[in-house]
C-alpha positions as CSV (number, residue, x, y, z in Angstrom):
1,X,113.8,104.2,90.0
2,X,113.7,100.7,90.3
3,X,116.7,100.3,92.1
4,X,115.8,102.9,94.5
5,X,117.9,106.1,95.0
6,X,117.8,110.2,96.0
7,X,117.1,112.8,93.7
8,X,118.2,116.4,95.3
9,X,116.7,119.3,94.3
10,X,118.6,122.2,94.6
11,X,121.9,120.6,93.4
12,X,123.3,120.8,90.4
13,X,124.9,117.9,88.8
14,X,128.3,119.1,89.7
15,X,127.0,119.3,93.1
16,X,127.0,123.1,94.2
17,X,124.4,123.5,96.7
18,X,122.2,126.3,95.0
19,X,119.2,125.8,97.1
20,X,115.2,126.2,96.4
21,X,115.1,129.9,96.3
22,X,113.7,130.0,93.2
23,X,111.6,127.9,93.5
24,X,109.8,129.2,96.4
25,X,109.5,132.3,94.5
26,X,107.1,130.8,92.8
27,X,104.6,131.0,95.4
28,X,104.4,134.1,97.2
29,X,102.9,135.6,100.2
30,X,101.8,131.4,100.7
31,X,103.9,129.0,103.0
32,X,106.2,128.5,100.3
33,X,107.7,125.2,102.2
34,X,103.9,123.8,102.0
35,X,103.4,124.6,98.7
36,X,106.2,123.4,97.2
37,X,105.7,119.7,99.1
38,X,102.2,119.9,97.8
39,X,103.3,120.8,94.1
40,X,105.2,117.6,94.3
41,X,102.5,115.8,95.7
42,X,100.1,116.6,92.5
43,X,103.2,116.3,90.0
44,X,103.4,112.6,91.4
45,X,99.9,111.9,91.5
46,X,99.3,113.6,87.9
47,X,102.0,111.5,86.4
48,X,101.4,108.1,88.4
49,X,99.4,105.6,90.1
50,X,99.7,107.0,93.6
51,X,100.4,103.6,94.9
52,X,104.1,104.5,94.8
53,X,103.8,107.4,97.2
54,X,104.6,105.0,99.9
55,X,107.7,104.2,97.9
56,X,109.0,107.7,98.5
57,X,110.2,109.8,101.5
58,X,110.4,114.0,100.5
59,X,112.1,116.3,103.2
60,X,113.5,119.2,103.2
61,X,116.6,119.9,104.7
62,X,119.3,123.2,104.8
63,X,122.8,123.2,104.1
64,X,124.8,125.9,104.0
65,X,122.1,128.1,104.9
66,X,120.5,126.9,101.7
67,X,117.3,124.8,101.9
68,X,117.1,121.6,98.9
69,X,114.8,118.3,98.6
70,X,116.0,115.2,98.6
71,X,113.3,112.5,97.8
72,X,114.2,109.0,98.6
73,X,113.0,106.2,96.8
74,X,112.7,102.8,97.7
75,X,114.1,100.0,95.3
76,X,110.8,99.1,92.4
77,X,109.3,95.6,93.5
78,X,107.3,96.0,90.3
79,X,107.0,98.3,87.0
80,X,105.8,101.8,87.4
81,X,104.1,103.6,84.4
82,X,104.2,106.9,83.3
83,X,100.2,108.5,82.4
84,X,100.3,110.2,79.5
85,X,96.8,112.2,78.9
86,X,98.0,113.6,75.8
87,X,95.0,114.1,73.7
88,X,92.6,112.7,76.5
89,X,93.6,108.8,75.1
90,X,95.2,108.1,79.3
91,X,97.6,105.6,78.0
92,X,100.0,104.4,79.9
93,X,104.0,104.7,78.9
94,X,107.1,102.6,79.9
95,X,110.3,104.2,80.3
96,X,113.6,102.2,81.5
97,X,117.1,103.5,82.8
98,X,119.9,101.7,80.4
99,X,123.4,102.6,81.5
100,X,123.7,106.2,81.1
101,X,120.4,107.3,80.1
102,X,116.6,106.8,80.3
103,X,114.8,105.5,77.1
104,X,111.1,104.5,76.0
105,X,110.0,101.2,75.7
106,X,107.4,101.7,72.5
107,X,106.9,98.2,71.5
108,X,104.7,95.7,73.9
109,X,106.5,92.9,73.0
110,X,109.6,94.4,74.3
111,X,107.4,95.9,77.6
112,X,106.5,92.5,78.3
113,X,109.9,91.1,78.1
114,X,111.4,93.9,79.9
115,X,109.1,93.7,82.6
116,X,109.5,89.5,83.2
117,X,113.4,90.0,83.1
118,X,113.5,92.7,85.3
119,X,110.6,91.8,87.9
120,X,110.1,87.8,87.5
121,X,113.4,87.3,89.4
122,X,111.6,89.1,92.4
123,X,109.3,86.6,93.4
């Protein structure tokens, strides 16, 4: 998210609180709480460079009697990649956010370009 932003989970887009029940289903008789932090912790690390985990704040919180995560994430000072190991090749993938919805960037050229007009007015 390079312009930083929360993503709830346990919302649903039209904002009813539905909470993380099923979710800690999915791992019983553990400290489901624990589990489900550390989940995201390998999702994030299995998917990108962990140098953005500074970059983002998970907590868990209850509303309505209703526990849901909200990650934070800072505004992007520079691209992030998505790791694709698809066919054991661990390439690399660029993805950007146009107005109403996220597309990928296949061609270099226009990775490169991207990149410089969205990060070279940064420094």
């Amino acid at each position: 998210n390079s312009k930083g932003g929360m993503l709830f989970i346990g919302v649903s887009d039209d904002g009813e609180i539905n909470g993380l029940d099923y979710d800690y289903s999915l791992f019983p008789d553990t400290n489901a709480e624990d589990k489900l932090r550390l989940e995201l912790d390998q999702l994030i690390t299995y998917f990108f460079d962990k140098s953005i985990m500074p970059h983002l704040e998970a907590k868990i919180v209850s509303i309505d009697d209703k526990d849901i995560m909200i990650i934070e994430v800072e505004p992007g000072t520079r691209p992030v990649y998505l790791k694709n190991d698809r066919y054991n090749q661990n390439t690399q993938e660029v993805f950007v956010r146009l107005n109403a919805s996220t597309q990928q960037i296949r061609d270099i050229h226009e990775a490169i370009d991207y990149t410089l007009n969205r990060w070279a007015k940064n420094e």
